[in-house]
C-alpha positions as CSV (number, residue, x, y, z in Angstrom):
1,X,0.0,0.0,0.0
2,X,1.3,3.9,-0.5
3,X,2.1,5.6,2.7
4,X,-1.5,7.3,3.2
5,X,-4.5,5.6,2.1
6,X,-7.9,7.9,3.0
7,X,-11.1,5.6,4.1
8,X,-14.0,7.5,2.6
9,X,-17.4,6.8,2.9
10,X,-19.1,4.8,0.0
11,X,-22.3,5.5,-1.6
12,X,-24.6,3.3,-0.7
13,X,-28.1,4.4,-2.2
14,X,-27.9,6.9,-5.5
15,X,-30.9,8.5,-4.1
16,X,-29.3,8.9,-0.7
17,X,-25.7,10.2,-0.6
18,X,-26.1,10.6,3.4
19,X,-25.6,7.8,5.7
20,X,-25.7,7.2,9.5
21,X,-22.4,6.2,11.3
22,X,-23.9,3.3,13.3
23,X,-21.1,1.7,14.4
24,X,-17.3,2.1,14.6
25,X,-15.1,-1.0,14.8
26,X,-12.0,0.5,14.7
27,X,-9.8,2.7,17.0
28,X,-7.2,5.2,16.2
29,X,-3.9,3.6,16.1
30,X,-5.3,0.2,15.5
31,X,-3.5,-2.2,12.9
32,X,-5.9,-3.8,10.5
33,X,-6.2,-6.3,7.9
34,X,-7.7,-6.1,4.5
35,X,-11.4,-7.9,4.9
36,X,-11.4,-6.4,8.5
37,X,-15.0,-4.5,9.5
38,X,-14.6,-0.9,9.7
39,X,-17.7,0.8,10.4
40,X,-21.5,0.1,10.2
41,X,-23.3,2.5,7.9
42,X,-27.3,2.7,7.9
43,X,-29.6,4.9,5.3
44,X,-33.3,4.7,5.6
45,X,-33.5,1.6,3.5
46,X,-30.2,-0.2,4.1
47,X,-27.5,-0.8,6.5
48,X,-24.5,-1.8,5.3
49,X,-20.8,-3.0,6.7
50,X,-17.9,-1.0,4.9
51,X,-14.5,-3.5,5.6
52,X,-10.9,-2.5,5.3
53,X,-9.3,-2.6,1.5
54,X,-5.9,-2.7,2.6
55,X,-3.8,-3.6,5.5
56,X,-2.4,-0.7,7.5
57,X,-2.8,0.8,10.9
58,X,-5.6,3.7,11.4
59,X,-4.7,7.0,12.0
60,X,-6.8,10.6,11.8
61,X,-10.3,9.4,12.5
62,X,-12.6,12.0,12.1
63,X,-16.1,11.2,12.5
64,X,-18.1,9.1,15.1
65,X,-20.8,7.4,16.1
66,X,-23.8,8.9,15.6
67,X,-23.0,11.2,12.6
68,X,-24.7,11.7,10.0
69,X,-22.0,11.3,6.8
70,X,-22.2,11.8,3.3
71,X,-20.5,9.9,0.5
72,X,-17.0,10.7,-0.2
73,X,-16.2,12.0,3.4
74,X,-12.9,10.5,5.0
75,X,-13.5,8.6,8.2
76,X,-9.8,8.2,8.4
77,X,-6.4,6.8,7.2
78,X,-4.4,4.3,6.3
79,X,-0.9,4.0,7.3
80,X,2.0,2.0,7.1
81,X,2.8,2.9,11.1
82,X,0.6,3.7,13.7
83,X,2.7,7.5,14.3
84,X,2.6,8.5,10.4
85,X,1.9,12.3,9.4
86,X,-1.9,13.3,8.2
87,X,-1.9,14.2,5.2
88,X,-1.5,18.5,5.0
89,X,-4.9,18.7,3.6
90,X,-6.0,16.8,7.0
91,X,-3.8,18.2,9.1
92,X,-5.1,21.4,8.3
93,X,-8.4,22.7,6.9
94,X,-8.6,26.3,5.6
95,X,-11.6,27.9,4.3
96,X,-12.2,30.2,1.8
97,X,-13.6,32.8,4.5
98,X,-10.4,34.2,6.2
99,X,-11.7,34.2,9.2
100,X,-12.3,31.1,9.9
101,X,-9.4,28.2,10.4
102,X,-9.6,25.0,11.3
103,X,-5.9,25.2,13.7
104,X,-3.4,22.3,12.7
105,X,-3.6,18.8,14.3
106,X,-7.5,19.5,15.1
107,X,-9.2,16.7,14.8
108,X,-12.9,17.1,13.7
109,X,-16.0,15.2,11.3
110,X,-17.6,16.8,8.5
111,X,-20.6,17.5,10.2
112,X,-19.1,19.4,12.6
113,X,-16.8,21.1,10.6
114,X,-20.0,22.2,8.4
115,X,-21.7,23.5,11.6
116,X,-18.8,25.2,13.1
117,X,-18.1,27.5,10.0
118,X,-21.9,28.3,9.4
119,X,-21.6,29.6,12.8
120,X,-18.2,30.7,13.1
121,X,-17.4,29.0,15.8
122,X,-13.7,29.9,17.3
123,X,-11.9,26.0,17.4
124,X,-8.9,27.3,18.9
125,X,-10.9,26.7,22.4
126,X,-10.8,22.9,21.5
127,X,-8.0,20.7,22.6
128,X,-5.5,19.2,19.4
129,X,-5.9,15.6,21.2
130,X,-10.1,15.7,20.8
131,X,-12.3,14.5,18.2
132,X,-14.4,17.7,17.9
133,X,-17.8,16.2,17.0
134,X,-21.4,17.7,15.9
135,X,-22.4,17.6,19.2
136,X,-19.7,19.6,20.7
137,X,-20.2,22.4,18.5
138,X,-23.8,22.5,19.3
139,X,-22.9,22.7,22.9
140,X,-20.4,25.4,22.3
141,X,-23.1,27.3,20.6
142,X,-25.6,26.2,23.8
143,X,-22.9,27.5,26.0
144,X,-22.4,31.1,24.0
145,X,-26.2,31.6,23.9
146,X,-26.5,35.5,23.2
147,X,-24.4,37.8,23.7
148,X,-24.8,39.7,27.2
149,X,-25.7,42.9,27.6
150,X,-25.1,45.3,30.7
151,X,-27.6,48.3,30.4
152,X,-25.7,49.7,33.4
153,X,-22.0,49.5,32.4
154,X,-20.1,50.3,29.5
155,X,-16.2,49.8,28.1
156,X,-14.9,46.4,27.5
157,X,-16.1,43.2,28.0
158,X,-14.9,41.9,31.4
159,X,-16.0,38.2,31.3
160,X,-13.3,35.6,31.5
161,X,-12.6,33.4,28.9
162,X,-14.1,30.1,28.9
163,X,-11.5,27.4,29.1
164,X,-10.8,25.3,25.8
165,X,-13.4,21.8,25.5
166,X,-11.1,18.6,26.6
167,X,-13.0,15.6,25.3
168,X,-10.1,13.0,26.5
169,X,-11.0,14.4,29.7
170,X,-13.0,12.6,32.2
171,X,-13.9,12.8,36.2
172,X,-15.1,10.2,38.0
173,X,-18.1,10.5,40.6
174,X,-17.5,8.2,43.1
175,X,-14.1,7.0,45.1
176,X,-15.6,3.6,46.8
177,X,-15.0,0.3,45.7
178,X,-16.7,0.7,41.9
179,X,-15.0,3.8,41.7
180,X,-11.6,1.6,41.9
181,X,-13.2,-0.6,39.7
182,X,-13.9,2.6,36.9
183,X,-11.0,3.9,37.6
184,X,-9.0,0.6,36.1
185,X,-11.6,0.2,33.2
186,X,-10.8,3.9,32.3
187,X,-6.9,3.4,32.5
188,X,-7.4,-0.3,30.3
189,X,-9.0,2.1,27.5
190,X,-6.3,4.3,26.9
191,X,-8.6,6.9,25.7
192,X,-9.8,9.6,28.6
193,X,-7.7,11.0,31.1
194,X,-9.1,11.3,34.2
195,X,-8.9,15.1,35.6
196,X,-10.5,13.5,39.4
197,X,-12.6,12.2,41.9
198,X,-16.1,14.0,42.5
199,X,-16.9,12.5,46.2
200,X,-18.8,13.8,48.7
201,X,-17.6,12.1,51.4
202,X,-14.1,12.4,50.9
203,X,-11.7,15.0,51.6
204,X,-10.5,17.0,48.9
205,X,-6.7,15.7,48.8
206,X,-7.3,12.4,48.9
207,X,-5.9,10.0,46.2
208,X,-7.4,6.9,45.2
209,X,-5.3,4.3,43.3
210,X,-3.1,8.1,42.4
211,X,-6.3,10.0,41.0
212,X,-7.1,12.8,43.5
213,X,-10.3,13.7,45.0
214,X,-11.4,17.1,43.9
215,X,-14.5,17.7,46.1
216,X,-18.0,17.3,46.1
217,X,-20.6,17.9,44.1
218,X,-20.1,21.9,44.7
219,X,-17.0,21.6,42.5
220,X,-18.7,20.5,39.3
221,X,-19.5,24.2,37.8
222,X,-15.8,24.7,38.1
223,X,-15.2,21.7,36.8
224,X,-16.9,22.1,33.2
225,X,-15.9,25.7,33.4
226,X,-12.5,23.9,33.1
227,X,-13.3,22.8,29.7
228,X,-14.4,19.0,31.3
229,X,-17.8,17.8,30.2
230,X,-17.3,13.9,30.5
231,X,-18.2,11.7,33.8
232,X,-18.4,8.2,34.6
233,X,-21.0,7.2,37.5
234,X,-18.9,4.8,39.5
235,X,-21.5,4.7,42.7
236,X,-23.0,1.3,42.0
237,X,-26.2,1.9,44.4
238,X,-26.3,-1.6,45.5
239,X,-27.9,-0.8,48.4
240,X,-30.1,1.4,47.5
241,X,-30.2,2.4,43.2
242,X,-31.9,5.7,43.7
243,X,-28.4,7.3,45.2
244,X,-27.0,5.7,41.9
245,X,-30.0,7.5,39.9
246,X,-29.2,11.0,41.8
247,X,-25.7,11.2,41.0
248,X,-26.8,10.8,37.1
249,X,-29.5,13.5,37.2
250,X,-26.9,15.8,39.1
251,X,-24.4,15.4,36.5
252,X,-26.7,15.6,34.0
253,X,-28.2,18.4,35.5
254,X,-24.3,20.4,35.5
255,X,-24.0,19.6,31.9
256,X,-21.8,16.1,31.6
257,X,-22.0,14.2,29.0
258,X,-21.8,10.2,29.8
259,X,-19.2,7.7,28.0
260,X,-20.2,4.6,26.8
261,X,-17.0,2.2,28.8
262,X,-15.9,-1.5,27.9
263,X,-13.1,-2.9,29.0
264,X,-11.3,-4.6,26.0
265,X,-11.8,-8.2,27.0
266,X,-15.6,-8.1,27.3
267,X,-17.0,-9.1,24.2
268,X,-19.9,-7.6,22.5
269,X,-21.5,-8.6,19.6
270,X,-22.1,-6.1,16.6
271,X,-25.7,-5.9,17.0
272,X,-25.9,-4.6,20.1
273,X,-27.6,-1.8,20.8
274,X,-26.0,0.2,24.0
275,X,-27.1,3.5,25.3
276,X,-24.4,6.1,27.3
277,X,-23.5,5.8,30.8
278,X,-23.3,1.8,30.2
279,X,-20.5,0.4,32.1
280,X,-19.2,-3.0,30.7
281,X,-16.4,-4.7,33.0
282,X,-13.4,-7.5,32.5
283,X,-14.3,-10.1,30.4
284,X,-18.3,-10.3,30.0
285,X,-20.2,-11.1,27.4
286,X,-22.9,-9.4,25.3
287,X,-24.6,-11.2,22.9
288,X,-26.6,-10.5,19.1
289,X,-29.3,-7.9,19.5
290,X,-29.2,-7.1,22.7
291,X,-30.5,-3.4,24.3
292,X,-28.2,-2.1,27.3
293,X,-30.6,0.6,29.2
294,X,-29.0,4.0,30.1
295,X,-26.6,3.8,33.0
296,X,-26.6,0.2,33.1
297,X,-23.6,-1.9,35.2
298,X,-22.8,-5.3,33.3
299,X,-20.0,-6.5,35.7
300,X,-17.2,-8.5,35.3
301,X,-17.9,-12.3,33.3
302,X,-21.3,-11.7,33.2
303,X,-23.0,-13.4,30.1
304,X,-26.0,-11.8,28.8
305,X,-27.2,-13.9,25.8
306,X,-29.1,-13.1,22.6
307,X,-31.7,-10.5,22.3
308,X,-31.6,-9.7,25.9
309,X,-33.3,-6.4,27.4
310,X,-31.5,-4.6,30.2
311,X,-33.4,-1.6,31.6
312,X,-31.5,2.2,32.7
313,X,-29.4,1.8,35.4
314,X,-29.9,-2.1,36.0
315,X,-27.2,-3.8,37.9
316,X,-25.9,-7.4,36.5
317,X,-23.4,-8.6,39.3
318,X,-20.3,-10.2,38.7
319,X,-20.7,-13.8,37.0
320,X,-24.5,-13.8,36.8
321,X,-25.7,-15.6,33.9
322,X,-28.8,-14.5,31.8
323,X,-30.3,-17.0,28.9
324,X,-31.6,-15.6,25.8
325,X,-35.0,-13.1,25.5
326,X,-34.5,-12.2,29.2
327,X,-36.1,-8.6,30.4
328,X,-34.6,-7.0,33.3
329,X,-36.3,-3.7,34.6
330,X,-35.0,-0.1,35.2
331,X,-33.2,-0.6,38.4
332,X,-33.2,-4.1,38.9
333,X,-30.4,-5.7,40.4
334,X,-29.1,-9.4,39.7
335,X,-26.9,-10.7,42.2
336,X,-23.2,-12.5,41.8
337,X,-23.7,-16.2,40.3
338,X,-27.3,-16.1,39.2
339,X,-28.8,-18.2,36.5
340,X,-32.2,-16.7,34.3
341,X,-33.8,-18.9,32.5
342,X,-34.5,-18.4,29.0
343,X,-37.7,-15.8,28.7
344,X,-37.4,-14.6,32.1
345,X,-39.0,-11.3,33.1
346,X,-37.2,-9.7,36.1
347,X,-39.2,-6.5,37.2
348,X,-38.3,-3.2,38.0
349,X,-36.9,-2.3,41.0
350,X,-36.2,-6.3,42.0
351,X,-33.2,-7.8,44.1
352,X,-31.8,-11.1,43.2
353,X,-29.7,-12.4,45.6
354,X,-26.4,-14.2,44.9
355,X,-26.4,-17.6,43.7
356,X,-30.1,-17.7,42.4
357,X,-31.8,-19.6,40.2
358,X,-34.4,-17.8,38.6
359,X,-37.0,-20.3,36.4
360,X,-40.0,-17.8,36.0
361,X,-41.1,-14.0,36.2
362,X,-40.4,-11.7,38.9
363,X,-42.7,-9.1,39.7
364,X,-41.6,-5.5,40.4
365,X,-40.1,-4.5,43.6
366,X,-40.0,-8.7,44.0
367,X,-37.3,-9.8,46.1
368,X,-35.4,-13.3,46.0
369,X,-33.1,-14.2,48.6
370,X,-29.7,-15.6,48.0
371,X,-29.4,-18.9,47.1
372,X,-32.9,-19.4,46.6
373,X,-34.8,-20.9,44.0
374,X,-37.6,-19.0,42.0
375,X,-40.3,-19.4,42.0
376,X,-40.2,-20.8,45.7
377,X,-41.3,-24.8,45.9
């Protein structure tokens, strides 16, 4: 192969040069092989699998999941080694309108590139190590709203300057035991860097496993002022989920946005459909077409067969076992070493203790005690 090969997007319906980005199988940096998947495309009468040409290792991704692409666009490149030059054309992207550059080494999709300069949109205030999508330029432009206006004052604009957007960057909410446990699933990914601990019963000062704990809740307007707008929920809510629920709504609430995580030796099959805040840990197992809720924990080697349906901020404890076509409901909470028999309905709000065997439905709010067999005989 030549040095720099572009991977642009094909056309996959004459009548409809746009596409969605459904799914991303590569990472940048990652050494493929020619046959290898690449991405999942999807119009609104086809979905498609584009695969790797060539052989080569990826460099300069710029779009993501979630955007919407157009035929021709470059999703990336590839290279002969993983630390290859961009192209100059993607290492910098002028415009015809002088005042507006896209700085050198920025990183950024189409879409986003489109929406910046219909807006003008300063990039310099992102970081060179982000992928600026869509979405962050529409919350740039929610952030700028219009412009202020003192009827009272007059002379220059006294407002500090916000601080540039970080995407790598991360806090974590939460310094218990999960947290430890989020705190080595972020390290595994080798994409975020964590800026801190958000705890609110810890003193600020205090490092766990070398990350330090920045305060409480108090401190999160400071920290997105800071250019921060990514958090992981690491309070499990064992005991009780709706502390676990709180925490989300408060983030959410201070403008974080909620990373999909998965450690790389879970396994999760293509078809799975996985909303943000999921958490998937050390070597589980998701299976063909199944829906992860919002929030949701699936802990470490626990299998959740085929077409499986795991409700927002469900807990699936470590080694739990669920067959195929089983429901769990928004909160529910499977406990370490549980078996769910195929078809199973666990309700909303239900506690499994360890070690069950659950043969039919649970009801919501049901409770089965550990060890137990369900229903009881």
């Amino acid at each position: 192969m030549g040095d720099i090969t572009p991977i642009k997007i094909p056309l996959l319906n004459p009548n409809e040069p746009e596409s969605l980005l459904a799914a991303l199988h590569i990472r940048e940096g990652q050494q493929v092989a020619a046959g290898d998947l690449i991405c999942t495309l999807e119009t609104t009468k086809s979905t498609a699998e584009m695969q790797a040409e060539e052989s080569g290792f990826v460099i300069g991704l710029r779009l993501a999941v979630g955007e919407t692409v157009r035929a021709g666009d470059v999703l990336g490149y590839l290279a002969d080694s993983p630390d290859a030059q961009l192209p100059q054309q993607a290492a910098a992207v002028s415009s015809p309108d002088d005042e507006f550059v896209v700085p050198e080494g920025l990183r950024i999709t189409q879409p986003a590139l489109t929406l910046a300069r219909q807006n003008k949109v300063d990039l310099r205030q992102f970081s060179s190590g982000a992928l600026v999508t869509e979405n962050a330029i529409r919350a740039v432009l929610q952030d700028s709203g219009p412009p202020r206006q003192n009827p009272t004052h007059t002379g220059p604009d006294l407002t500090p300057p916000s601080a540039p957007l970080d995407l790598t960057r991360i806090i974590i909410y939460g310094g218990g035991g999960h947290g430890k446990s989020v705190i080595e699933l972020i390290r595994r990914l080798g994409v975020y860097q964590i800026a801190g601990i958000v705890d609110d019963g810890l003193p600020p000062g205090k490092t766990i496993l070398n990350v330090p704990v920045l305060g409480g809740h108090a401190i999160l307007p400071e920290l997105r002022a800071q250019g921060i707008r990514l958090a992981a929920n690491a309070v499990g809510g064992i005991g009780n989920v709706a502390v676990r629920i709180k925490i989300y709504q408060r983030l959410a609430e201070a403008g974080f946005a909620f990373p999909i995580l998965i450690h790389p030796s879970a396994v999760v099959e293509e078809s799975a459909k996985i909303e943000p805040g999921v958490h998937i840990f050390p070597m589980a197992y998701v299976g063909s077409e199944v829906r992860l809720g919002f929030g949701a924990i699936i802990n470490t080697r626990a299998i959740v067969s085929h077409e499986c349906k795991i409700g927002a901020y469900a807990n699936l404890s470590p080694g739990s076992i669920l067959a195929g076509e089983v429901q769990v409901g928004e909160g529910a909470l499977v406990g370490m070493g549980v078996n769910v028999n195929l078809q199973v309905k666990i309700g909303r709000l239900a506690r499994v203790g360890n070690g069950s065997i659950i043969k039919s439905d649970i009801p919501d709010n049901g409770i089965v005690r550990a060890g137990g067999v369900w229903p009881i005989t």
